[in-house]
N, C-alpha and C positions, 0 to 999 in steps of 0.2 A: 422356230416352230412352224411348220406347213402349216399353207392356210385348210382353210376346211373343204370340203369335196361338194360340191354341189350336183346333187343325182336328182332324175327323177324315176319313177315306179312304174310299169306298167302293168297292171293288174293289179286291184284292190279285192281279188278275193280271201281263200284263209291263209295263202300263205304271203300273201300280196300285202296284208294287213299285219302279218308276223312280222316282218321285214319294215314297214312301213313305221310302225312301233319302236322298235330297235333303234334305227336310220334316227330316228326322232328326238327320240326320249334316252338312246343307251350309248348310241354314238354321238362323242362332242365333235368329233374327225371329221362329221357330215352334216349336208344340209340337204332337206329335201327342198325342193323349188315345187314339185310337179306330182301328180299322181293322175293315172289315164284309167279307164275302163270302161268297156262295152255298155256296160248299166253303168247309166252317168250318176245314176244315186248310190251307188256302190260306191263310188271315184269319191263324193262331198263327202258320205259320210267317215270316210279313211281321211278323204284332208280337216275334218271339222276334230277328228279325233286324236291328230298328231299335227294338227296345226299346220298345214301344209297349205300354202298362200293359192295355188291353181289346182283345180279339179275339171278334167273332162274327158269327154267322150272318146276324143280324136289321139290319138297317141303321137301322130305327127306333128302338135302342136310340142312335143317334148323334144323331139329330135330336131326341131326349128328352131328352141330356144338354145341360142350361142353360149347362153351362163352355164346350162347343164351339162358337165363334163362327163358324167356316168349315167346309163341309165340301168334300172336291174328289172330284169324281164321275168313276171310273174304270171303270164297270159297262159290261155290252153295250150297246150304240147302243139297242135296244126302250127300256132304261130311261130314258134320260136325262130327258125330259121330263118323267115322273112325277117325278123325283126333285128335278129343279129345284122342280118347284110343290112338293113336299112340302118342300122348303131355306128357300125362300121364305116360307113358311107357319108354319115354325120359326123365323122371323127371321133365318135364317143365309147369311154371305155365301157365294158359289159358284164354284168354279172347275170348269169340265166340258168334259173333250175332244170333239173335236169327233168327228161331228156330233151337233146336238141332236137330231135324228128324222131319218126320210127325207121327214116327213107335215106340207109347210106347215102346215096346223090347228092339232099337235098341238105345233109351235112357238112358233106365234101364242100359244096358250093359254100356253106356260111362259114366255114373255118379258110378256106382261101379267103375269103372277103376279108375277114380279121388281120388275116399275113398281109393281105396287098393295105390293108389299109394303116397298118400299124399301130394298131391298138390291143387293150391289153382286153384278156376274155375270162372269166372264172367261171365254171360248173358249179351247180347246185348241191355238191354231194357233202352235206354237213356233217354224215357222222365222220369224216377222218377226223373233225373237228372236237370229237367228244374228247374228254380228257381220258375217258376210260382207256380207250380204245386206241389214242395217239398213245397213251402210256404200254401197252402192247405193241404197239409200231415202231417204239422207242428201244424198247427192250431187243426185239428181236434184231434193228440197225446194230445195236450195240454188242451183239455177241453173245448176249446173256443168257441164250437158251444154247447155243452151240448152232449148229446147221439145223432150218426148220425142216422138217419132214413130213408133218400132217398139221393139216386145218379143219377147223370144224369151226361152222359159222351153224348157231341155233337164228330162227329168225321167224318170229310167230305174232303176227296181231291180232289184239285181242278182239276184234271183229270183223265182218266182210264188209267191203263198201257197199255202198247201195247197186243194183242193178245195173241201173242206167250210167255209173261209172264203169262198172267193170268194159260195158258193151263199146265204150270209147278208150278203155285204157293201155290198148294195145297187148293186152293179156297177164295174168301174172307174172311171166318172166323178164317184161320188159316195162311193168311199173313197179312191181315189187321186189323181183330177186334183183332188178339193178343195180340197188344202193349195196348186197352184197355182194354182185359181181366188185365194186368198184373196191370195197371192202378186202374182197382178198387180195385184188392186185394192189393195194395200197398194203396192207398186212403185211406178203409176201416179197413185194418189191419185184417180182416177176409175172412175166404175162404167162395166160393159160392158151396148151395147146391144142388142149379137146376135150368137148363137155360130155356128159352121159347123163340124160335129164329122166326120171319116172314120176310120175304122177298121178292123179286124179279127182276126183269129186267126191269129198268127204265130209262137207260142210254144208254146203245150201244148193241142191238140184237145182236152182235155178241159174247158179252160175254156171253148168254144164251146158245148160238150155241155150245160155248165153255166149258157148263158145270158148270158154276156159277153162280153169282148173283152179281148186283151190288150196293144196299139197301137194308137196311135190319133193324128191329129193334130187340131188344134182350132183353128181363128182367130178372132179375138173382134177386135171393131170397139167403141169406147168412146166416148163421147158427148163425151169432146173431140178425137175424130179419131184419137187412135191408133190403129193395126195392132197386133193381137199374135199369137202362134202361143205353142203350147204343144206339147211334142212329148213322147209317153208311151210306154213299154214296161214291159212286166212282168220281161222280163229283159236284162239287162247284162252280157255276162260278165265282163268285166274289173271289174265293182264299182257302186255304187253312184253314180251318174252324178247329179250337182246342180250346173246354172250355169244363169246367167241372166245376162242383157244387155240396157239400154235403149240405143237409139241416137236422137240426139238433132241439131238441128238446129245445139248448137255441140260437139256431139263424141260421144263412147259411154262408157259403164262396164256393165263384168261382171265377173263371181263367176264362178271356175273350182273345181274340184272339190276337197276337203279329204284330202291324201296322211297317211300315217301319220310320213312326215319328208321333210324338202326334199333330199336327198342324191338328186343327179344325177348319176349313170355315163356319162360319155363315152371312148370305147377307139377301133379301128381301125375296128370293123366297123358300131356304131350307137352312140345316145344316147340313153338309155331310165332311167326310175325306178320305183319302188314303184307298184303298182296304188292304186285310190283307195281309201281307209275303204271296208270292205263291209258294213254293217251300218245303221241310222237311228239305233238308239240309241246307238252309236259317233259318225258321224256329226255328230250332230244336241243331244250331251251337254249341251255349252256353254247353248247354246238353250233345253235342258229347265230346264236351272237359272235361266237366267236368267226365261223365263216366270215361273216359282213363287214367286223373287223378290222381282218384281213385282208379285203377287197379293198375298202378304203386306204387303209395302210400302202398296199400295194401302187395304186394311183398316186397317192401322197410323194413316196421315195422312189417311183418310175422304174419298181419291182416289177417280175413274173412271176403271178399271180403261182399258188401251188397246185391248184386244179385246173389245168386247160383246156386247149380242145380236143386234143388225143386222148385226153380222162373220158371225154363225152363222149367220144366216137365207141371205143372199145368194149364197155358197158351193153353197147349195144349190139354189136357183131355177138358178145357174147350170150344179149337175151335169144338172137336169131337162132345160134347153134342150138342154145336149149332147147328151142322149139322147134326144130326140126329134129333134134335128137328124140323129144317124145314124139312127139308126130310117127317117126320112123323105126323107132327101136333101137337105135344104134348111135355108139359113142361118132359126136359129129366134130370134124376139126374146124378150128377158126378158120385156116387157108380156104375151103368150101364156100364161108358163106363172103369172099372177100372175092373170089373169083366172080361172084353174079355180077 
């Protein structure tokens, strides 16, 4: 039996806290030692709540201690990259949500740091982790549609972030459509060769005001011929809208959207049930757990990890194309945004 994995956290906010729970209470595989954050009362109250022996401010008190063999990076998106080369540096393995930077360079530099240091790295991108949705990814490995030919990713939340996120989030397409960019190229098992992004502001003028968009559609052409579309909104009101579909040259499979129970009301007048899970981390639970899992797992058996850094990088050359494809009008190719 591998002994257990000893991690610490850095960042006690909501997902900080999601992870930190799991790690705790849902993995026997792990042990948290540590949890860091900016608000050191953020940091106590995550260790008072998942029993975690050290809470503080300084994050390099985690990367000092010799016990902690893993740590999983939950900080603002600015940090990540520093953090990785500093993980790296410490010898310690990494799990860090996505995304790694907005700043090809500042990627490039933390995924060398990972190679030269040799250590194992995972991306944050949990839904391949949903069962739904690996159960499509399964199907399609296996043959069981025939050759994919079209994708179609629906992907709708059922509300806008606040303001003051959107204005740091690096835009739509590179906080939100990047769990589906990662989505088709896990889907499809091939990369895309050029995006063609439309969009606008159909939700809240202030998000405009603010320099984004908050709908949008995308179609991506994939160098084994595939069509895809990817279809986005910031809001949904009946809930949290997740399904995807490949249709395939001997048939289709698609993920419909996760209810809170299967009870189906049929009467006189309609036939109607429960609105979907409104929430991601409702949603999306299953997922988180299983990701983390797997990170542990991975360090335990001195596996690679199934998300790495090339998962993180491409994600994002592909929020770039979109955005320069609306921006400009025209289908952009990934070569483009690779030559800057």
């Amino acid at each position: 039996m591998p002994s257990k994995v000893n991690v610490g956290i850095i960042g006690a906010g909501r997902i900080g806290k999601l992870h930190a729970e799991h790690l705790a209470h849902r993995i026997p595989q792990a042990r948290v030692l540590a949890v860091s954050d900016i608000v050191l009362n953020a940091a106590q109250q995550c260790a008072a709540t998942c029993n975690i022996p050290t809470a503080t401010q300084d994050h390099r008190v985690i990367m000092d201690n010799p016990d902690i063999e893993a740590v999983v990076i939950c900080s603002s998106t600015d940090t990540h990259a520093h953090l990785i080369e500093e993980a790296a540096a410490a010898g310690k393995h990494i799990f860090c949500e996505k995304p790694i930077d907005f700043d090809l360079a500042r990627i490039d530099r933390a995924l060398t740091a990972v190679d030269t240091a040799g250590v194992k790295l995972q991306i944050g991108f949990n839904r391949r982790f949903d069962p739904n949705f690996k159960r499509v990814h399964d199907m399609i490995q296996e043959g069981r549609i025939g050759e994919p030919q079209l994708l179609h990713i629906i992907s709708r939340d059922p509300s806008p972030p606040p303001i003051a996120y959107v204005k740091v989030s690096g835009g739509m397409f590179l906080d939100m459509t990047i769990h589906d960019f990662d989505m088709a190229r896990y889907l499809t098992g091939c990369e895309v060769q050029s995006i063609y992004a439309a969009g606008g502001v159909k939700v809240d003028p202030a998000i405009g005001e603010a320099g984004d968009i908050d709908t949008a559609i995308i179609t991506l052409h994939f160098d084994n011929g595939v069509l895809g579309t990817i279809d986005n909104s910031r809001q949904a009101v009946y809930g949290y809208d997740q399904r995807v579909e490949v249709f395939g040259s001997g048939g289709s499979v698609r993920a419909d959207n996760v209810y809170p129970n299967t009870a189906v009301v049929s009467n006189a007048q309609t036939v109607y049930r429960d609105l979907p899970l409104n929430f991601f981390m409702e949603r999306y639970i299953d997922s988180y757990i299983a990701e983390m899992v797997t990170f542990i797992e991975c360090v335990q058996r001195d596996q690679s990890p199934p998300v790495i850094g090339i998962d993180g990088r491409v994600p994002v050359v592909m929020g770039k194309a979109a955005q320069k494809s609306y921006q400009e009008g025209r289908p952009v190719a990934l070569c483009e945004i690779e030559k800057k």
